[in-house]
N, C-alpha and C positions, 0 to 999 in steps of 0.2 A: 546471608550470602548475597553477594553485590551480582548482579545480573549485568550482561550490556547490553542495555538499551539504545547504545545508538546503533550496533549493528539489525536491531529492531526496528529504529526507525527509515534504516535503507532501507529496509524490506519491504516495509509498508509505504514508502515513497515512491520503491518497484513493480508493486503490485500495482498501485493508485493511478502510475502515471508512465511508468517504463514499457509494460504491456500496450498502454493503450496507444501509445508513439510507436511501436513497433506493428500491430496491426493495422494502425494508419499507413504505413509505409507496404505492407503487404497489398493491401485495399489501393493503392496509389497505382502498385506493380501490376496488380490481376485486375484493376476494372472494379471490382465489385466488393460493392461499398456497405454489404451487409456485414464482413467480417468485423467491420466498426462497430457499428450496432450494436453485436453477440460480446467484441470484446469490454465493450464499457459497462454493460452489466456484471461480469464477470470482475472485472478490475473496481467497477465503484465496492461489490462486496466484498469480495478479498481484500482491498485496501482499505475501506473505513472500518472494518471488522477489526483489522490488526493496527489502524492505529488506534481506536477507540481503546484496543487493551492495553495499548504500548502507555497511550498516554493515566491510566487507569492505574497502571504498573508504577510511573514513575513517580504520580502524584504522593500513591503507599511510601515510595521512596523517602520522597521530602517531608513527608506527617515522621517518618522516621529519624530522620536527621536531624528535626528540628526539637525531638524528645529529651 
C-alpha cells in the first residue's frame, strides 16, 4: 500500500515552521514575546517527531523498491 508522503511532509513542514511564523506574528501583535518561546517548543517537537517518521517511512519505501 503506497502511502502519501508528501502530504506528510507538508505537515511536518507546518508543524516545524508554519506554527512558529504565526505565533511570531501574534507576539508582534500583542507585545509579548513569550507566546514565542511556548510555541517553538511545541513546534520543534511536533515537527521533528513527524519528520523523523516521514523520513523513517519513506526510506522503508525505497529499501522496497529497490527489492
Amino acid at each position: 500500500m503506497k502511502e502519501n508522503l508528501k502530504l506528510a511532509w507538508i505537515a511536518s513542514w507546518f508543524a516545524l515552521v508554519g506554527q512558529l511564523v504565526f505565533f511570531i506574528g501574534v507576539a508582534i501583535y500583542t507585545g509579548e514575546w513569550r507566546y514565542v518561546m511556548w510555541s517553538f517548543i511545541g513546534s520543534m517537537t511536533a515537527g521533528m517527531t513527524c519528520m523523523i517518521h516521514t523520513w523513517k517511512k519513506r526510506a522503508d519505501e525505497r529499501k522496497l523498491e529497490n527489492v
